[in-house]
Every structure is written in C-alpha cells, then in structure tokens.
C-alpha positions, 0 to 999 in steps of 0.5 A, spaced: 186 361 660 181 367 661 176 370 666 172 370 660 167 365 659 167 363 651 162 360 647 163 353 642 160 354 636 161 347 634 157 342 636 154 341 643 159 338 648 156 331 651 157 334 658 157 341 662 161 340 668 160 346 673 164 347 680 169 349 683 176 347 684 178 345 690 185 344 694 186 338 697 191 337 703 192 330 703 197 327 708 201 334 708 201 334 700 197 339 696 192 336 689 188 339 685 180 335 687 173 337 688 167 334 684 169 337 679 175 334 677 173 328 678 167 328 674 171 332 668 176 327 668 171 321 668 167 323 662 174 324 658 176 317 660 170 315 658 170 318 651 165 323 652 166 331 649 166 336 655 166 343 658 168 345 665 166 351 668 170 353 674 173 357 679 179 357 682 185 362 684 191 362 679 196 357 682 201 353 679 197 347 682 190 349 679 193 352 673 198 345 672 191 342 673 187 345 668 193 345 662 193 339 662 186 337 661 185 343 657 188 338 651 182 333 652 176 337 655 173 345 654 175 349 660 172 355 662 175 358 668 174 364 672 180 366 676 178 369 684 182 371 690 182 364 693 182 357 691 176 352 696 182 347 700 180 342 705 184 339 710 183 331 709 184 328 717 183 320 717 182 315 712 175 313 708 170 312 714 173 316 718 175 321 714 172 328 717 173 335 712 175 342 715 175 348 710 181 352 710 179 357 704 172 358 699 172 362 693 168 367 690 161 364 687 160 362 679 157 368 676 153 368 669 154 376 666 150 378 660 155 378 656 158 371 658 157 365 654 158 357 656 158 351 650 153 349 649 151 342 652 146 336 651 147 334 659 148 339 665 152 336 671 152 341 677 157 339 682 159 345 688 162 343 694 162 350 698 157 353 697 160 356 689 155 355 684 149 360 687 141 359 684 142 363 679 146 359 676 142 353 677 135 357 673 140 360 668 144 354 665 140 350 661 141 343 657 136 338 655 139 334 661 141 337 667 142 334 673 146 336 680 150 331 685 147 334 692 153 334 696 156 341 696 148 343 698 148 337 704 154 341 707 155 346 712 162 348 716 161 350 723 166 356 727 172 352 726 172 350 719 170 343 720 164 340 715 157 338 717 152 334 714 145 338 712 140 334 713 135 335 707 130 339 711 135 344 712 136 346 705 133 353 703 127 354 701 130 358 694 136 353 693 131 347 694 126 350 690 131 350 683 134 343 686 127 341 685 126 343 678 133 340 675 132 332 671 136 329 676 139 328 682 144 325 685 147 323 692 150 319 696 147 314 703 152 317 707 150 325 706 143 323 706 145 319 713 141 313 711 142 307 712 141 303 706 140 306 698 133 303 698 132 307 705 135 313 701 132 313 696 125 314 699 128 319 704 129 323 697 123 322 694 119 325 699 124 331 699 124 331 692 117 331 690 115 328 684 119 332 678 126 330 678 129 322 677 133 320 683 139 316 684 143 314 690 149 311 690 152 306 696 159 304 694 161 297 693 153 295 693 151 299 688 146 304 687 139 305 687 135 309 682 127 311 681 125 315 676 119 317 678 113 312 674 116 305 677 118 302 683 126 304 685 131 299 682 137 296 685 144 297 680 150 294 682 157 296 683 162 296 677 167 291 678 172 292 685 178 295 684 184 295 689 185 302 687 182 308 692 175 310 691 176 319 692 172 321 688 167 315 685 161 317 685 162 324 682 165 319 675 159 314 676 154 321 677 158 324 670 157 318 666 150 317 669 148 323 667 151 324 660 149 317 658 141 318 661 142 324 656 143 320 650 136 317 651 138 310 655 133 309 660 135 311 668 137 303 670 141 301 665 144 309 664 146 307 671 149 300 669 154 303 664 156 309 668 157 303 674 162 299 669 165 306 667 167 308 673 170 302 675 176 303 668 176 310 670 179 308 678 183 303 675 187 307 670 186 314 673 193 319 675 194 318 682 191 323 687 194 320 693 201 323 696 207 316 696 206 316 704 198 314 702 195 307 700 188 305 697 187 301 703 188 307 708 
C-alpha cells in the first residue's frame, strides 16, 4: 500500500467509500470496524465495484485488514501516526463508546487523485473527513451517513450525541449541499423514523433526499417532492447487527445512483443488508454473541 492517492483509468466505481478506519475494542479483543469497513464490505458482497479512501496508522490489524479487501475493492490509504480506537462498553442499548485515539484528517493535495465514482458515500466517525473534503470530492451522487457529524467526546473520551442544531455552520452548510443524507433515530434522538424524519427535514432544508433508518422497523425516506415513505427491514437475522446501517446506507446510495427511484433504492438495500449480515465474517470476539 501507499501514501499516495492513485487514480483508476478504467470505469467509474460504483461507490467511493471515504472515512477512516477505526480499532474496535470489543470485550478485550481488538477489530478492524468503523463506517468504513462496513460500507466497503457491503457493497463488495452486494457485487458492486468499490473504491475506499481512508486513513489509518500502519498496524497489522489494519494492514491484514485492507490486504484482504484490497483483492475485491480499490483502496486508497493514507497512512498516519495513529489509528481511531473506541473502547465498546456494554452490549446493544447500552453500548456507550469512549475514544481512545484519533487520527489525522483525510487530505486532498493538488497532485492527489481518487477513482473516479458514480455515487460518493461519506462515513467519519471522529471528526477525520474535513469540509474540504466534503466540497471537493465529486460524484453524480454523492451522499453522507451523519453519525461521525452527530458526535463529540467529553474530557474523558466518552461519545456524546450533538444534536443537530450544534453542528457548525460550514460543516452543515456542505452537508446540505450533499444529494443524500443519512442518519439513524438514535443519533437524532427521536423517537420514531417518521419523528426523525421531519426532525431532519427541518434541519436539512429542502435540497438533499433524507433517509432514517430505525433497526428492525424499517426506514423512513423523503425525497423532498412527496410525503415521507415507510421501507421496511429486510428479513430478521439472528446474527449481530454492528454496523447495519452503514451496509443499508452503502447499498442505498450506490443503487439511487443507478437511476432507482429513493424507496425502492431503500428496499433493495434493506434485503442487501439482510444477506451481508447473514453471511459476513465475524466481528465479535468468541467471549461475545449476537444476543448480547
């Protein structure tokens, strides 16, 4: 791998994935995750061609990582001092974050160069994909999962959520400008989807589709001309569910670029998501199971 960013001559990717990899510490055991892995990963299983472009420090975990989806995907790595590691504590509802670690920013210099891409899918998860990144980078699609933007750590690492008012001005200001964006209930701390939804159209302002996802009950979508639509979850799979939403935003946003309209984009990247949980790797250390 290298520090520089080449370009593919050859035809478009289907999807530009662009975060930074994370070390997960789950139950004492250390894996590769992030948005970014698991939106790379899903869109691969889902047969589309993809590009990453990420950050990361040269670790075997990370390194081990990105050999082995560099044999089905593009990758772009740009190597820093440190790796993104959250400490995981508690299980599913409970589950609180702390960061242990950042990284240093993605960077575009004038002499770097991304393959080139018919849908863009932003993922941060620590504050590593600056705005200029965000105005710079350009696809026909472009698109961004909000979690990373709906996040800050207090004194002691612990991850809070940023309500959408807090974001800054600049930063919300090229979210806006995106086609697409994403988020979940919980980090818009809603209720409900179809509460979420409107909580984010009144954010967003009438320029980009929205999508929120809700877990086992589906997703809500609006694209901006009719009411918000219900879609529901792809079928229930016993295995755990980390990082689901960012395989349903990867497929979503690679399949709205194909011309599919935002519902049934949504309904084919809600059964996606189902076969990729189904049949992924898994993430969990052996101590840890699904139903914790």
């Amino acid at each position: 791998m290298t520090d520089d960013i080449r370009a593919d001559s050859g035809t478009p990717v289907d999807l530009l994935v662009v975060g930074g990899l994370t070390i997960d510490v789950l139950d004492g055991a250390e894996v590769v995750g992030g948005a970014a892995r698991h939106s790379t990963e899903a869109a691969v299983a889902a047969g589309l061609r993809v590009a990453l472009l990420t950050v990361a420090a040269e670790q075997p975990v990370v390194r081990a990582w990105i050999e082995d989806i560099g044999a089905r995907a593009t990758v772009a790595w740009q190597a820093a001092p440190s790796t993104i590691v959250f400490e995981h504590h508690g299980h599913h509802a409970t589950r609180r974050l702390r960061l242990r670690s950042a990284t240093d920013p993605i960077r575009l210099s004038d002499r770097d160069r991304v393959p080139a891409a018919r849908a863009l899918l932003f993922g941060p998860v620590a504050g590593e994909v600056p705005d200029e990144v965000v105005a710079r980078l350009r696809a026909a699609t472009r698109a961004a999962g909000l979690q990373g933007w709906l996040r800050r750590t207090d004194a002691d690492g612990w991850v809070e959520r940023l309500r959408l008012g807090e974001v800054e001005d600049r930063t919300a200001a090229a979210l806006r400008g995106l086609d697409l964006l994403l988020a979940s209930v919980d980090e818009l701390r809603g209720d409900d989807g179809e509460e979420g939804i409107r909580r984010l159209r009144a954010w967003a302002g009438p320029g980009p589709e929205l999508v929120v996802t809700a877990g086992a009950d589906g997703a809500w979508v609006d694209d901006g001309h009719a009411p918000a639509r219900h879609v529901p979850a792809g079928p229930r799979t016993e295995r755990h569910s980390i990082g689901a939403g960012d395989a349903f935003a990867a497929v979503l946003v690679a399949r709205r670029a194909t011309g599919l309209d935002l519902r049934a984009a949504a309904a084919r990247a809600a059964a996606a998501t189902s076969r990729f949980l189904e049949t992924r790797r898994e993430l969990l250390p052996p101590t840890m199971t699904a139903d914790e």
